[in-house]
N, C-alpha and C positions, 0 to 999 in steps of 0.2 A: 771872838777876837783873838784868844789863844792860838784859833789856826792858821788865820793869815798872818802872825805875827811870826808864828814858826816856820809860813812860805817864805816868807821876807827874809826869815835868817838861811833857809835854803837856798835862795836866790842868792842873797851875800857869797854862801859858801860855796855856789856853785862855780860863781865868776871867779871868786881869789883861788879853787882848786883850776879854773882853769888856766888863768892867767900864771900862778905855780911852777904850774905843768910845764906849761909852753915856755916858759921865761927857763928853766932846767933844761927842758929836749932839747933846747934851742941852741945851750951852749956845749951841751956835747951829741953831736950829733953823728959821732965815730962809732959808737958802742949801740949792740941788741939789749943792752941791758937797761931795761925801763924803768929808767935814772930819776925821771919827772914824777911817776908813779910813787917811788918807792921816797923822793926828799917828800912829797906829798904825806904818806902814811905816817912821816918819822915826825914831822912838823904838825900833825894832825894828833896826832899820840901826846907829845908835847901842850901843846896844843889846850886840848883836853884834862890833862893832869891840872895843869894851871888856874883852870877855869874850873874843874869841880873843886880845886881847892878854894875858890874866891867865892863860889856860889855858893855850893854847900856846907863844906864844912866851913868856912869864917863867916856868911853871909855876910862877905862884902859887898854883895850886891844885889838888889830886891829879888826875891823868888820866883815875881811875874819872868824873869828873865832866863829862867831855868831851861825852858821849853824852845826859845825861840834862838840860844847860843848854842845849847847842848845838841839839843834834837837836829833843830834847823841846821844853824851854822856847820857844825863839826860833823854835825850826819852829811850834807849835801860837800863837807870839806875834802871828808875822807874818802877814799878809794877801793875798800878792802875787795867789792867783786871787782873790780876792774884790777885790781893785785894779784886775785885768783887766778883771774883769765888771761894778763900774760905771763903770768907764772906758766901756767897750760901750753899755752903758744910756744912759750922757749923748750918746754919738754915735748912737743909735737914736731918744732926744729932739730931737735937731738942735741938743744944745749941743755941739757941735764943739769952741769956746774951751775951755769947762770939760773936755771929754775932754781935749785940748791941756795943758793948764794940770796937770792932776791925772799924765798922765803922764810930761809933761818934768816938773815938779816934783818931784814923786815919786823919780823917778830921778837927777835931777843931784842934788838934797837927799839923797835918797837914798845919794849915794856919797860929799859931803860927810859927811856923819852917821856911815860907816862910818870915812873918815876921821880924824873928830875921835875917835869912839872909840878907836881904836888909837893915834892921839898921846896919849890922856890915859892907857889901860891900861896903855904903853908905859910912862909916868911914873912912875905908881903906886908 
């Protein structure tokens, strides 16, 4: 039961990363810089913080649910190979900057995001 319940949350996370996506690319669609991807990991970080603070550390919410938000949802949420790869892509275009930019950003935002979620889950 654990497994299909963590397919379900993968399904969930599949659709909302990609509808995300698509709802991001869509409104800029001037820039190489994979805009979709990267509010994706930032909101996915966030995300995350939030929810291991609600699940774990408060257990605001039953444990059975561990598996199928964290795993499922936020795993199938996130993007990090596909962050990789056009990270790769912009450096094989000779946008260096935008490879640059998309990966420290990505990751220091990245860890602020998981941050703040966990101060505000914390709160809750």
């Amino acid at each position: 039961m654990d497994l299909l319940l963590i397919g379900v949350g993968g399904f969930v996370g599949a659709i909302a990363r990609y509808g995300v996506d698509g709802l991001v690319s869509n409104q800029v669609t001037s820039s190489a810089f994979p805009w979709g991807t990267f509010v994706v990991n930032l909101s996915g970080s966030f995300l995350i913080g939030v929810l291991t603070a609600l699940v774990i550390d408060r257990a605001a919410l039953p444990a059975g649910l561990r598996g199928p938000v964290l795993i499922g949802f936020i795993g199938a949420y996130t993007t990090f190979s596909t962050f990789m790869l056009e990270s790769w892509r912009l450096v094989e275009a000779g946008s260096y900057g935008l490879a640059m930019v998309n990966l420290v950003g990505s990751m220091s935002l990245g860890i602020a995001a998981v941050f703040s979620g966990l101060v505000i889950g914390r709160a809750i």
